[in-house]
DRENLUMKOL-233677 format. One record per residue: residue number from 1; x, y, z of N, C-alpha, C, O, CB in turn; residue in three letters. Coordinates in Angstrom, 1 decimal. Glycine has a CB too. Example, Ala and Ser with C-alpha at 12.3 -4.5 7.8 and 13.67 -1.06 7.14 Angstrom:
i; n.x; n.y; n.z; ca.x; ca.y; ca.z; c.x; c.y; c.z; o.x; o.y; o.z; cb.x; cb.y; cb.z; aa
1; 13.2; -5.7; 7.8; 12.3; -4.5; 7.8; 13.2; -3.3; 7.8; 14.2; -3.3; 8.5; 11.3; -4.5; 9.0; ala
2; 12.8; -2.2; 7.1; 13.7; -1.1; 7.1; 12.9; 0.0; 7.9; 13.4; 1.1; 8.0; 14.1; -0.6; 5.7; ser
This chain:
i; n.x; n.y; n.z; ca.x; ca.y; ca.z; c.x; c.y; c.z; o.x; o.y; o.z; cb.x; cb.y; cb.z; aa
1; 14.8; -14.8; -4.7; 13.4; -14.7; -4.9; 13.0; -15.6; -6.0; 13.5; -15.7; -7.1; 13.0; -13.2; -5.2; unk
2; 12.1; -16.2; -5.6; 11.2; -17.4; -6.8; 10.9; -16.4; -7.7; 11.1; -15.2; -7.5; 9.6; -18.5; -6.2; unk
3; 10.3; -16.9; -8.6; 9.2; -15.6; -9.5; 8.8; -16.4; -10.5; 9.4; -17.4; -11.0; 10.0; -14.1; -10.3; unk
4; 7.4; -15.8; -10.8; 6.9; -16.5; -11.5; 6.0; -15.7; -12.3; 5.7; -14.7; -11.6; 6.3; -17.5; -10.7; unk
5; 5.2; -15.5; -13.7; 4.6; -14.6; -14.2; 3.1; -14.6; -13.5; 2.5; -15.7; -13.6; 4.8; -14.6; -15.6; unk
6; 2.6; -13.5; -13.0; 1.3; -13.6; -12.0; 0.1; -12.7; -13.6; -0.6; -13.2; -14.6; 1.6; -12.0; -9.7; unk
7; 0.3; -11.7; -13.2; -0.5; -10.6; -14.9; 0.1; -9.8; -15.1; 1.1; -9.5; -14.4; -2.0; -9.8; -15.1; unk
8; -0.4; -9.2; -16.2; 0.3; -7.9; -17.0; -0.4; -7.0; -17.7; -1.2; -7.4; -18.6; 1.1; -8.3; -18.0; unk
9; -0.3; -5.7; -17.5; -1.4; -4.7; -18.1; -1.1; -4.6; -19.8; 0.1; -4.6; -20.2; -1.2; -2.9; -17.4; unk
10; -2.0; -4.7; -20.6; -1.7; -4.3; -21.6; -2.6; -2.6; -22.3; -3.8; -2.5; -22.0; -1.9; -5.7; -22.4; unk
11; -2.0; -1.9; -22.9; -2.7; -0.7; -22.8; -3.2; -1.0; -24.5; -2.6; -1.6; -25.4; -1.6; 1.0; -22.3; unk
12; -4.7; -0.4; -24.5; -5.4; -0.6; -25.6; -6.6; 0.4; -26.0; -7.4; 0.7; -25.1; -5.9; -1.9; -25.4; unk
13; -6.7; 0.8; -27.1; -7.3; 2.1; -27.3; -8.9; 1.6; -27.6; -9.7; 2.4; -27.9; -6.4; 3.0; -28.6; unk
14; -9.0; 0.8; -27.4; -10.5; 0.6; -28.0; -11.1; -1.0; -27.5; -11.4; -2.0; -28.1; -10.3; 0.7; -30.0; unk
15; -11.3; -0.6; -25.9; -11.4; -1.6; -25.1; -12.8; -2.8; -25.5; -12.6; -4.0; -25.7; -11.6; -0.9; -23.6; unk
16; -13.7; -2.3; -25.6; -14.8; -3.7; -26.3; -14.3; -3.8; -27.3; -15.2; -4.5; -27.8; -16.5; -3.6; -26.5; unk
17; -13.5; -3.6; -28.2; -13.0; -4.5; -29.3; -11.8; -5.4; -28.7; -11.9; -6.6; -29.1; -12.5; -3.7; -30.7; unk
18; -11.0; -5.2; -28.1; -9.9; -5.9; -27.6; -10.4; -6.9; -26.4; -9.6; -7.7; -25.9; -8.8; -4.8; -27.0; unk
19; -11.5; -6.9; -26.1; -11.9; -7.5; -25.1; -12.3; -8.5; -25.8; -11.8; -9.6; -25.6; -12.7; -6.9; -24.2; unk
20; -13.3; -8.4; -26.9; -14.0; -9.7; -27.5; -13.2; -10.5; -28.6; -13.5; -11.6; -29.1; -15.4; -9.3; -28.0; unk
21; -12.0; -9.5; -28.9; -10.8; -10.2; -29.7; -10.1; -11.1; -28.9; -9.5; -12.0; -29.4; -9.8; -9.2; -30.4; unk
22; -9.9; -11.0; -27.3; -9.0; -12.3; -26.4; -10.6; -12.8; -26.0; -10.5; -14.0; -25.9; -7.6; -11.6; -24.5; unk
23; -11.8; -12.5; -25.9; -12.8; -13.7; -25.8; -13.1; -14.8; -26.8; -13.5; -15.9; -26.5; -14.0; -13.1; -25.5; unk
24; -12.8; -14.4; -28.0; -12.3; -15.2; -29.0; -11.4; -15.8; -29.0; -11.7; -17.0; -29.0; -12.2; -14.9; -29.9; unk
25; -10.6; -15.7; -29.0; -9.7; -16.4; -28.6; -9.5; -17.5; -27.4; -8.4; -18.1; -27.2; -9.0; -15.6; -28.6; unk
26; -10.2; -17.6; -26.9; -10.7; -18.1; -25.8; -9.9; -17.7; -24.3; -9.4; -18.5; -23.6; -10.7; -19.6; -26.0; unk
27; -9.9; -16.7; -24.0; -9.6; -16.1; -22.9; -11.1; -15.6; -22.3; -12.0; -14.9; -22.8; -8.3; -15.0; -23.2; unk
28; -10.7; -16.6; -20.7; -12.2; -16.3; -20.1; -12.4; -15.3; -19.4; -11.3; -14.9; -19.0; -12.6; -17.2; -19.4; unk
29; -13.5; -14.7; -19.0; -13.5; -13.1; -18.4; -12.8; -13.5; -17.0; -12.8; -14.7; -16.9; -15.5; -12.2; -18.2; unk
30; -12.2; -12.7; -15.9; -11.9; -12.7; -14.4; -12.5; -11.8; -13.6; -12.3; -10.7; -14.1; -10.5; -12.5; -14.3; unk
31; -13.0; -11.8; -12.8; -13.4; -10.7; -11.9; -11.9; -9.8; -11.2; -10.9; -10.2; -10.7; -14.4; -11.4; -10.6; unk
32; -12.5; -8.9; -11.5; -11.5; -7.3; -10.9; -12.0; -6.0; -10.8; -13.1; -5.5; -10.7; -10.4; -7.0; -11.8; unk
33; -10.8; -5.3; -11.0; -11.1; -4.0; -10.4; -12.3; -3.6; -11.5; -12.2; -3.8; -12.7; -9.6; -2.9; -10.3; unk
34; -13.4; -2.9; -10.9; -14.5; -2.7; -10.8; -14.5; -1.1; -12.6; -15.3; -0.9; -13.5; -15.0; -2.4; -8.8; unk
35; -13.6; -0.7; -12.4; -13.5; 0.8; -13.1; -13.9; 0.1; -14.9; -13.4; -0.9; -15.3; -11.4; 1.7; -12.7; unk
36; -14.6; 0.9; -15.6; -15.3; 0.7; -16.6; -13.9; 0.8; -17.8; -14.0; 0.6; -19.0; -16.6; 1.8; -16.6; unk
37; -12.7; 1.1; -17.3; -11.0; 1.1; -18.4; -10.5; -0.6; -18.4; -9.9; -1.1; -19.3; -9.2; 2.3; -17.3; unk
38; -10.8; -1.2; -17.5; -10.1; -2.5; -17.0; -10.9; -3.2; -17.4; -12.0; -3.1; -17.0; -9.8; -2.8; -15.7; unk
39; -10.4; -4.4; -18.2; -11.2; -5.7; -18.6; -9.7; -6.8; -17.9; -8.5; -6.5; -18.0; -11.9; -5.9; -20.8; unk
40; -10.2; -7.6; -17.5; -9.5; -8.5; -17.1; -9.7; -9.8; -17.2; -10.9; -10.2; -17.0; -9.5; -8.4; -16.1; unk
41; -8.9; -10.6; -17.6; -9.1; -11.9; -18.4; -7.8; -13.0; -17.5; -6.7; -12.7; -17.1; -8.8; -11.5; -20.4; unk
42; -8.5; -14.5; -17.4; -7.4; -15.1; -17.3; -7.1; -16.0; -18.2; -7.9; -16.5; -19.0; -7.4; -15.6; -16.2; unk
43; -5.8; -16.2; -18.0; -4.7; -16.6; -19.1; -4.5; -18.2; -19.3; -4.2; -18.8; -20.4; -3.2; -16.0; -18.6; unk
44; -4.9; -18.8; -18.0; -4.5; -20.0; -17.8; -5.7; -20.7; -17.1; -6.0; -20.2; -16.0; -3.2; -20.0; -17.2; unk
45; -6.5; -22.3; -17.7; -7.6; -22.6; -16.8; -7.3; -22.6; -15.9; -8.3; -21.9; -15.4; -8.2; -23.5; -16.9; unk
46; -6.4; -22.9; -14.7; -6.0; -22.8; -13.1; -6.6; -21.1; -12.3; -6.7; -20.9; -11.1; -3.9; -23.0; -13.0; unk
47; -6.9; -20.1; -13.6; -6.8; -19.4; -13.0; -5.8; -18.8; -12.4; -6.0; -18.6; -11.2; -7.4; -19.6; -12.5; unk
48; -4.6; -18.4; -12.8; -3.2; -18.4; -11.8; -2.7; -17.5; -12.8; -1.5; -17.2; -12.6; -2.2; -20.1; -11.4; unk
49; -3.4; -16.9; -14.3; -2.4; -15.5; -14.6; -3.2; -15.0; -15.2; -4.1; -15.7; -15.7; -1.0; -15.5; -15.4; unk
50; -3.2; -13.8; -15.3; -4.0; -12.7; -15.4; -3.5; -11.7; -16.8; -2.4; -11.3; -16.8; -3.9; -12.0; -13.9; unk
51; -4.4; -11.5; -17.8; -4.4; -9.8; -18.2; -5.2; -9.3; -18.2; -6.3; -9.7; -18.5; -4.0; -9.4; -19.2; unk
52; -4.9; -7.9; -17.7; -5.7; -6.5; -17.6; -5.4; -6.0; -18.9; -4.4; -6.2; -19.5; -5.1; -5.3; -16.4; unk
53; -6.7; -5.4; -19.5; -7.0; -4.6; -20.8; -7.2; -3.5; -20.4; -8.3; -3.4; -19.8; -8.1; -4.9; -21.5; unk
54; -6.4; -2.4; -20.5; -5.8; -0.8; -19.8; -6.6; -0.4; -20.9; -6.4; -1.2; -21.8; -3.9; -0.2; -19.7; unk
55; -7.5; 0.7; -21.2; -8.3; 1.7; -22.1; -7.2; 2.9; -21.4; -7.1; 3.3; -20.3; -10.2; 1.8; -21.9; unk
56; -6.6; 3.2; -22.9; -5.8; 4.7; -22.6; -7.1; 5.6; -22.6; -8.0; 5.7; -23.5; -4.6; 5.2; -24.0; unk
57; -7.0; 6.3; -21.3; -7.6; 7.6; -21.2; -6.3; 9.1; -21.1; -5.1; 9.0; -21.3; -8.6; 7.5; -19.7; unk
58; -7.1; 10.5; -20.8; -6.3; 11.3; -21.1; -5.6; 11.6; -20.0; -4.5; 12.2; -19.8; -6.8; 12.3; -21.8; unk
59; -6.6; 10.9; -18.7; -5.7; 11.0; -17.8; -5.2; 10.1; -17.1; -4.9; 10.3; -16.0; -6.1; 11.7; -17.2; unk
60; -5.1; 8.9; -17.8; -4.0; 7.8; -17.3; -3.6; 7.2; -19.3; -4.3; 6.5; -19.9; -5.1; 6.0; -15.9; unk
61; -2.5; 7.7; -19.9; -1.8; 7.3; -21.4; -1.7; 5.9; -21.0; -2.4; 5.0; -21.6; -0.1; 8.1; -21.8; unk
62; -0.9; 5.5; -20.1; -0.4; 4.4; -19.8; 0.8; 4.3; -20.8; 1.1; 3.4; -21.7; -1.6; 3.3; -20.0; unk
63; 1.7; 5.5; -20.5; 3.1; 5.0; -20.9; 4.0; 4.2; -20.6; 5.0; 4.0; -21.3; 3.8; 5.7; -20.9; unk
64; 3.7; 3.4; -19.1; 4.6; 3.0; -18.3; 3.6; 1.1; -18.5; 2.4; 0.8; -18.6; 4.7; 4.1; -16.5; unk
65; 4.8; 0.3; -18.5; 4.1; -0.9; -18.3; 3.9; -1.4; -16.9; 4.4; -0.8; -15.9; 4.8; -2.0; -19.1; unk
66; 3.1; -2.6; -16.7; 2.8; -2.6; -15.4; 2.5; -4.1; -15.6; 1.6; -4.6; -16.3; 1.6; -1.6; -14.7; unk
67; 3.6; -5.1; -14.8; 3.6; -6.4; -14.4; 3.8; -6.5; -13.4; 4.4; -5.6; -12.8; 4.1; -7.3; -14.9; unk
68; 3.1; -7.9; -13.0; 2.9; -8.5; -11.7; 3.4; -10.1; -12.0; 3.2; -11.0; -12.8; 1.2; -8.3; -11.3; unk
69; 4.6; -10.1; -10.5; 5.2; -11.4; -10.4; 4.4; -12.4; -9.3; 3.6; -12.0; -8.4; 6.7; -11.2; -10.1; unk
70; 4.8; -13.6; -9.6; 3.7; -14.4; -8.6; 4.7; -14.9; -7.3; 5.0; -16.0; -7.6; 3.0; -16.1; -9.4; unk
71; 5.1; -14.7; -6.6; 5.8; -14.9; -5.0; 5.0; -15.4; -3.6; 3.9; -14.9; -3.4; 6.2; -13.4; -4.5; unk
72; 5.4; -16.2; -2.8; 4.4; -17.0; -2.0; 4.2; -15.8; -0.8; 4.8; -14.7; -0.5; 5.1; -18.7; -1.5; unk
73; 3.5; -16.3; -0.4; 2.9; -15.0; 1.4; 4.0; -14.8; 2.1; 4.2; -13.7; 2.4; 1.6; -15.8; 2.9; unk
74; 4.9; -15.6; 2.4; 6.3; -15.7; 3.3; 6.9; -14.7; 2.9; 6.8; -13.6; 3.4; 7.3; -16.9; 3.0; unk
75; 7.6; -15.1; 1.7; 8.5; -14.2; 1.0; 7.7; -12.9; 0.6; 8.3; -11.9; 0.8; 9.2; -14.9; -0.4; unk
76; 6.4; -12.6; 0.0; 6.0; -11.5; 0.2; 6.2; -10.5; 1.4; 6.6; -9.3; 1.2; 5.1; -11.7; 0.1; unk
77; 5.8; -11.2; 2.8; 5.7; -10.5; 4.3; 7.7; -9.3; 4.3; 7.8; -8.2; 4.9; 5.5; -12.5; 5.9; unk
78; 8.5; -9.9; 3.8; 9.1; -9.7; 4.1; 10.1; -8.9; 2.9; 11.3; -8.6; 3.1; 9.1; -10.7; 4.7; unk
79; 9.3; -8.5; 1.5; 9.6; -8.4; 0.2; 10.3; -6.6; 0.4; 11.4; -6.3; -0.1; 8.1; -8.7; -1.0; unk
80; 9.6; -6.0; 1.1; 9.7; -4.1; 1.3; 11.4; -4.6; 1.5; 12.2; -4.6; 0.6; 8.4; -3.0; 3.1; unk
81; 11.7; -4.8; 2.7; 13.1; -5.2; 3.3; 14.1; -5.1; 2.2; 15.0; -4.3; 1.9; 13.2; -6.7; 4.0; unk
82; 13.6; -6.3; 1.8; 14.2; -7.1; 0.9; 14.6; -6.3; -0.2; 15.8; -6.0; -0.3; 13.4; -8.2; 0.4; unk
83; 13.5; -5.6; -1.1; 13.8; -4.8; -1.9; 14.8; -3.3; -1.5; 15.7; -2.9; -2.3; 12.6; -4.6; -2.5; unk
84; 14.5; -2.7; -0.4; 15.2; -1.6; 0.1; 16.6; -2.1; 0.3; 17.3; -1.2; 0.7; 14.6; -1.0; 1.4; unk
85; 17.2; -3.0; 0.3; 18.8; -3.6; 0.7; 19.2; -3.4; -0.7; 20.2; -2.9; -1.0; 19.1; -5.5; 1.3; unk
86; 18.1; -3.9; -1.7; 18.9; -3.7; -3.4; 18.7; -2.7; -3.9; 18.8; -2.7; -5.1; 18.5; -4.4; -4.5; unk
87; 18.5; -1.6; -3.3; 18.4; 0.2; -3.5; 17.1; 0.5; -4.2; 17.1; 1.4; -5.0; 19.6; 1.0; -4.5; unk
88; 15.8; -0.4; -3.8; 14.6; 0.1; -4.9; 14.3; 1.2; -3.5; 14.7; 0.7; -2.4; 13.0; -1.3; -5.5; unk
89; 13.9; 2.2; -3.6; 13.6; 3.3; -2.9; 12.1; 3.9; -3.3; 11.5; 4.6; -2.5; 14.8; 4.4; -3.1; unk
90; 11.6; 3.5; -4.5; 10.3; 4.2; -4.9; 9.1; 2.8; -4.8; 9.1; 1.7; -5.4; 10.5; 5.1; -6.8; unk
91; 8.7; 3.1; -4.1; 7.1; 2.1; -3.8; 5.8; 3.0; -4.1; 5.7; 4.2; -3.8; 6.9; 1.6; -1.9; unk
92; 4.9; 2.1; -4.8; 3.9; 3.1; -5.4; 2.6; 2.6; -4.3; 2.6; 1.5; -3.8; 3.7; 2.9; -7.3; unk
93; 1.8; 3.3; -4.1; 0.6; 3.3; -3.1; -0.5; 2.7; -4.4; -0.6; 2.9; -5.6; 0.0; 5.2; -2.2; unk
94; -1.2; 1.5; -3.3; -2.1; 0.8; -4.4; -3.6; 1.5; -3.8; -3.9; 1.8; -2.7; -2.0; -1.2; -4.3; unk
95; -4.2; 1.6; -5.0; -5.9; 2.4; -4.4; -5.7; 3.0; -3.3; -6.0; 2.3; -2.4; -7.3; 1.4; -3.9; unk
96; -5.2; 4.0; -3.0; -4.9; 4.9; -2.1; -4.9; 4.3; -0.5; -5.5; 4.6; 0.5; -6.0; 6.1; -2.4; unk
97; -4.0; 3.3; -0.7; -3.3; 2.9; 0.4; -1.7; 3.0; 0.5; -0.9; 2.3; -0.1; -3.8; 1.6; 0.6; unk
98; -1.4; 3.9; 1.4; 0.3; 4.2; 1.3; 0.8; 2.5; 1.3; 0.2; 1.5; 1.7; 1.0; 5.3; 2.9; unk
99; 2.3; 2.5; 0.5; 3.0; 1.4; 0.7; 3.7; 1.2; 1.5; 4.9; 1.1; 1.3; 3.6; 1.2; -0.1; unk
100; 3.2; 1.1; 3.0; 3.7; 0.3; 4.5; 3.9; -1.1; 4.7; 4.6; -1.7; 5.5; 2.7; 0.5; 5.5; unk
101; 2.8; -1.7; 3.6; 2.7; -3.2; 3.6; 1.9; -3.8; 2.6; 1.1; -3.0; 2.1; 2.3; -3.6; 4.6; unk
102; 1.9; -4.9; 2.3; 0.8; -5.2; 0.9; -0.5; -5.2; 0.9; -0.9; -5.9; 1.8; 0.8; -6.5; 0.5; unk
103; -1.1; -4.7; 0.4; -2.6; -4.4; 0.2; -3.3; -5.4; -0.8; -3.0; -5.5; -2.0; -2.8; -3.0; -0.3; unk
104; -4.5; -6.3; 0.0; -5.0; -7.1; -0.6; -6.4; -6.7; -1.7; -7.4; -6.0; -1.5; -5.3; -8.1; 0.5; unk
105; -5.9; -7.4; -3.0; -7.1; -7.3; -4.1; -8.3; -9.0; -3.6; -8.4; -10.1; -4.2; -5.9; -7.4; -6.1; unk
106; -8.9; -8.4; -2.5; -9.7; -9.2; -2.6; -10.4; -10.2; -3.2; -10.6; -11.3; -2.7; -10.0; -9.0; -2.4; unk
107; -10.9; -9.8; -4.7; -11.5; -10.4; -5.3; -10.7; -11.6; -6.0; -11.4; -12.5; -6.5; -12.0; -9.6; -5.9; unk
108; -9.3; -11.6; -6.1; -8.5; -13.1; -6.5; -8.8; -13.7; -5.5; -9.6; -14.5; -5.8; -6.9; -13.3; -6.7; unk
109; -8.3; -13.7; -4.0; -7.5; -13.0; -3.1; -6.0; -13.4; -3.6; -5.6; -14.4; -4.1; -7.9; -13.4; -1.5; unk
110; -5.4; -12.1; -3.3; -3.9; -12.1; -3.6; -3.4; -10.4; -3.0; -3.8; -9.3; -3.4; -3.7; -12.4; -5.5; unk
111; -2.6; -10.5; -2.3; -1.8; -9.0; -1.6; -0.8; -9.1; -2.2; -0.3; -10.2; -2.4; -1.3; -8.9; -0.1; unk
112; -0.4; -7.8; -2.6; 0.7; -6.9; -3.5; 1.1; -6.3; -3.2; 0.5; -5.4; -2.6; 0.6; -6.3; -4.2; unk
113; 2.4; -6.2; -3.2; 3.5; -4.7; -3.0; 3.9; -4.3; -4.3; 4.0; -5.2; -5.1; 5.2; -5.0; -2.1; unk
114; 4.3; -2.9; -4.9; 4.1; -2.3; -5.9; 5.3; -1.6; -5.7; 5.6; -1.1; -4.6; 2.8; -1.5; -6.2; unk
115; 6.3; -1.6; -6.9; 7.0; -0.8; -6.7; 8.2; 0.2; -8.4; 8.2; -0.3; -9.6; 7.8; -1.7; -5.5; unk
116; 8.7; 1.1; -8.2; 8.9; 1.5; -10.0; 10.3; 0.7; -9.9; 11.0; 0.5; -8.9; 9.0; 3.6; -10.5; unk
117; 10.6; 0.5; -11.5; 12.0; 0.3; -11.8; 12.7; 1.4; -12.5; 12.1; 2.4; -12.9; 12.2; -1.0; -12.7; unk
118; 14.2; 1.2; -12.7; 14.6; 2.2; -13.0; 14.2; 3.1; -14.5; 14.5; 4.2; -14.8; 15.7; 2.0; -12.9; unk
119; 13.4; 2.3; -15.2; 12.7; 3.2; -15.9; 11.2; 3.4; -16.1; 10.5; 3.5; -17.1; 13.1; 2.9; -17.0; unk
120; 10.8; 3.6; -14.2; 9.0; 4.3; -14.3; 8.1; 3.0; -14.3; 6.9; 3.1; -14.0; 8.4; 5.4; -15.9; unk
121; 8.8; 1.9; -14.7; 7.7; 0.4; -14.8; 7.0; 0.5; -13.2; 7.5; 1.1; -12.3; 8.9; -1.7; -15.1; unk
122; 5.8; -0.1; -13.2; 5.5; -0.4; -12.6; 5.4; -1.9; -12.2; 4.5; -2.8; -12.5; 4.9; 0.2; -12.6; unk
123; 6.3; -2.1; -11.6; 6.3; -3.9; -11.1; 5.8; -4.0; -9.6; 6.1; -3.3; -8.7; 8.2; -4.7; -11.0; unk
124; 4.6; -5.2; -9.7; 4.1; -5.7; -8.5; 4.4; -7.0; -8.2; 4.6; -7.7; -9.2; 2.9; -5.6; -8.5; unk
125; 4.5; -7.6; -7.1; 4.6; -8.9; -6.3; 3.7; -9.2; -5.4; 3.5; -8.7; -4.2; 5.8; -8.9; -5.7; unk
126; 3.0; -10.2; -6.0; 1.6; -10.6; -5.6; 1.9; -12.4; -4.9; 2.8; -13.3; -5.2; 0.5; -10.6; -7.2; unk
127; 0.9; -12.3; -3.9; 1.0; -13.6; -3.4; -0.3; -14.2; -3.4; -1.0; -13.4; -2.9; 1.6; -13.7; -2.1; unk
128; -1.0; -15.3; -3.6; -1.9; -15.9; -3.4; -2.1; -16.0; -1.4; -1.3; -16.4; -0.6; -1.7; -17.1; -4.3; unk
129; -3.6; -15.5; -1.2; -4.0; -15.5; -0.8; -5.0; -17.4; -0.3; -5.9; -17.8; -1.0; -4.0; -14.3; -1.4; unk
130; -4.7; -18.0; 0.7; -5.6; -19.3; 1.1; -7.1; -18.8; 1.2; -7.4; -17.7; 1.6; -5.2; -19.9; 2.7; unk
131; -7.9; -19.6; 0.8; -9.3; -19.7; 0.8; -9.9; -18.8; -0.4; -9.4; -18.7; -1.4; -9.8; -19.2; 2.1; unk
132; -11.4; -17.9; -0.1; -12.1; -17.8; -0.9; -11.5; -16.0; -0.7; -10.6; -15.5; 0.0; -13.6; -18.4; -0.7; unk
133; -12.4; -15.3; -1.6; -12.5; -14.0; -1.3; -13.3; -13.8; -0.2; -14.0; -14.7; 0.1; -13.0; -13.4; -2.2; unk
134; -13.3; -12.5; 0.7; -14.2; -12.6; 2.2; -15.4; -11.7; 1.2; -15.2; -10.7; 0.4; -13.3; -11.7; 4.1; unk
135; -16.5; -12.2; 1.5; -17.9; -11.7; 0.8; -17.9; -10.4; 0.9; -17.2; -9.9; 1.8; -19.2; -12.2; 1.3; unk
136; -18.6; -9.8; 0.2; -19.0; -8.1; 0.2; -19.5; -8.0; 1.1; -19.1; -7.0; 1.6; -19.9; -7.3; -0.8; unk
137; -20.5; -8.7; 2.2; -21.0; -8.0; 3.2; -20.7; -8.0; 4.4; -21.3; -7.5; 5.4; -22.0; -8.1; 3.3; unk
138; -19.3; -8.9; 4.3; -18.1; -8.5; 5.8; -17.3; -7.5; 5.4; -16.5; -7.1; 6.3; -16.8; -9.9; 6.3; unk
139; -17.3; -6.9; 4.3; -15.8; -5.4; 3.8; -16.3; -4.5; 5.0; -17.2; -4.4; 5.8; -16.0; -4.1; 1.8; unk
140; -15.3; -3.9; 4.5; -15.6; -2.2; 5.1; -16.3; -1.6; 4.2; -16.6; -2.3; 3.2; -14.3; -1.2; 5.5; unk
141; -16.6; 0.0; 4.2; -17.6; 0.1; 2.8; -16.5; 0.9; 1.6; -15.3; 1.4; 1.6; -19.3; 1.3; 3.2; unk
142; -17.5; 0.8; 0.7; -16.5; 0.7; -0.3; -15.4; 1.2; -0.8; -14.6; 0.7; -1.7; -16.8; 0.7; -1.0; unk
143; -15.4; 2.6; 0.0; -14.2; 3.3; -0.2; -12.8; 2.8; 0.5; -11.7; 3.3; 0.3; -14.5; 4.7; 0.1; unk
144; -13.1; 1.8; 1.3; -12.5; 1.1; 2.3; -12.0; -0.2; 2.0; -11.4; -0.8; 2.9; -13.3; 1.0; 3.2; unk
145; -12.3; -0.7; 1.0; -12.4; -2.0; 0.6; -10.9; -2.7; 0.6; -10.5; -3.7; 1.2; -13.1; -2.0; -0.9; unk
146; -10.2; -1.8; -0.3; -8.7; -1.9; -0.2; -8.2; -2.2; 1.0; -8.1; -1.2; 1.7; -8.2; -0.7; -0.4; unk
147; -7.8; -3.3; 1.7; -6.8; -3.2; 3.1; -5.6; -3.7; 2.9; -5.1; -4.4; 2.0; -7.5; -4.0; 4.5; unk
148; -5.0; -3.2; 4.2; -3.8; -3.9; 4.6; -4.1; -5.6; 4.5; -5.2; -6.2; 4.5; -3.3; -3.2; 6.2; unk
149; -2.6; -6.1; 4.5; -2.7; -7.8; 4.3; -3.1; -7.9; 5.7; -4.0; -8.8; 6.1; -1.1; -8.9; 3.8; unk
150; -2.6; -7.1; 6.6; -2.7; -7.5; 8.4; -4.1; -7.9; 8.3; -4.6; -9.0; 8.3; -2.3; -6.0; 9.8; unk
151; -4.8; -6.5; 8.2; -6.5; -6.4; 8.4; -6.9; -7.1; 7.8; -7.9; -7.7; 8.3; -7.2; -5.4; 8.1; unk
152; -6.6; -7.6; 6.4; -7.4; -8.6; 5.7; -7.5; -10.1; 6.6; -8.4; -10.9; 6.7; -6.7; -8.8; 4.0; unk
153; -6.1; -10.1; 7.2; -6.3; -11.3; 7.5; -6.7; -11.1; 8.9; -7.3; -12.0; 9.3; -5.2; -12.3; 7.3; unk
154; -6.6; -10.3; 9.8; -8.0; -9.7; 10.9; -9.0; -10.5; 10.5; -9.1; -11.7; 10.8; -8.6; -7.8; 10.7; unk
155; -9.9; -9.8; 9.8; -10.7; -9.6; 9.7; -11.5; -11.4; 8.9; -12.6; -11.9; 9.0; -10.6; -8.1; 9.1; unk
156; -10.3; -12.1; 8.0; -10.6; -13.1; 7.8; -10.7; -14.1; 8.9; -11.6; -15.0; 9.0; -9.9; -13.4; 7.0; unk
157; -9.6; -13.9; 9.7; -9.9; -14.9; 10.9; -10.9; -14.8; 12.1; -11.1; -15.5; 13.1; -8.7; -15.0; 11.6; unk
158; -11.8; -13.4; 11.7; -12.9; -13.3; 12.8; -14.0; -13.8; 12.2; -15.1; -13.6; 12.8; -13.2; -11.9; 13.3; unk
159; -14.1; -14.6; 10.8; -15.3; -14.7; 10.4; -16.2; -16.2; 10.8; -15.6; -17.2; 11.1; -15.1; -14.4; 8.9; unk
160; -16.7; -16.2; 10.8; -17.2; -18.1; 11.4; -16.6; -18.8; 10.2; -15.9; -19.7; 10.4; -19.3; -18.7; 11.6; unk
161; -16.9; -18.5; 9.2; -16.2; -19.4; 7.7; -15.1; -19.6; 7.4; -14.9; -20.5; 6.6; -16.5; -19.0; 6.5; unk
162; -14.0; -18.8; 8.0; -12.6; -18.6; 7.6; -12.0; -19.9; 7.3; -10.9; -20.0; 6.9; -11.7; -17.9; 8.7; unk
């Protein structure tokens, strides 16, 4: 398996101060997951690594770390396999989509498979995604947003713009 560093959660108790301490620094804002705990920043001008600013709440501590490796679409399609031959047995469901197959974070685009290591980490394997993000007003609605990589790319190749 190639690998490459994609992002990484960092857990932080006092999110608008940690946010405008890496904007100083010159880390530029990223669009992401939408939830008012998550600030997301990218790392590198290409755009190509990511950190998440985790606000510990009481009901996510964030004891467990959570990185994400960078792996191409190929070797993704085929990563579940792959990892079940080396005895990973625990796969974690992303936004309440069971782990059958990678589920795309639209807004990079990039699909992920998620899975624990032997000590509770949460490690993901993300692949870049070709083209743009598909606009908000081709999704499904929002509680839906989350899809399979299949459907995402359904649904990308039905669009006139694809």
């Amino acid at each position: 398996m190639d690998k490459r560093f994609f992002k990484t959660f960092m857990r932080v108790n006092d999110l608008p101060r940690a946010a405008a301490f890496f904007h100083r620094l010159g880390f530029e804002h990223a669009p992401g997951d939408p939830r008012p705990t998550r600030h997301w920043l990218w790392i590198d001008p290409g755009h190509t690594q990511l950190l998440v600013l985790a606000q510990t709440t009481e009901q996510q501590p964030w004891f467990m770390s959570h990185h994400a490796f960078d792996v191409d679409l190929e070797t993704l399609r085929g990563m579940r396999a792959w990892l079940e031959e080396r005895g990973v047995t625990v796969f974690i469901s992303d936004f309440g989509r069971e782990p059958v197959e990678a589920v795309v974070h639209n807004w990079i685009p990039a699909a992920s498979l998620s899975f624990r290591d032997p000590d509770g980490n949460h490690i993901e394997l993300s692949a870049r995604l070709p083209g743009r993000p598909i606009p908000a007003e081709h999704l499904p609605p929002p509680d839906k947003h989350f899809l399979y990589l299949s459907e995402w790319e359904t649904l990308r190749a039905s669009l006139p713009d694809a």
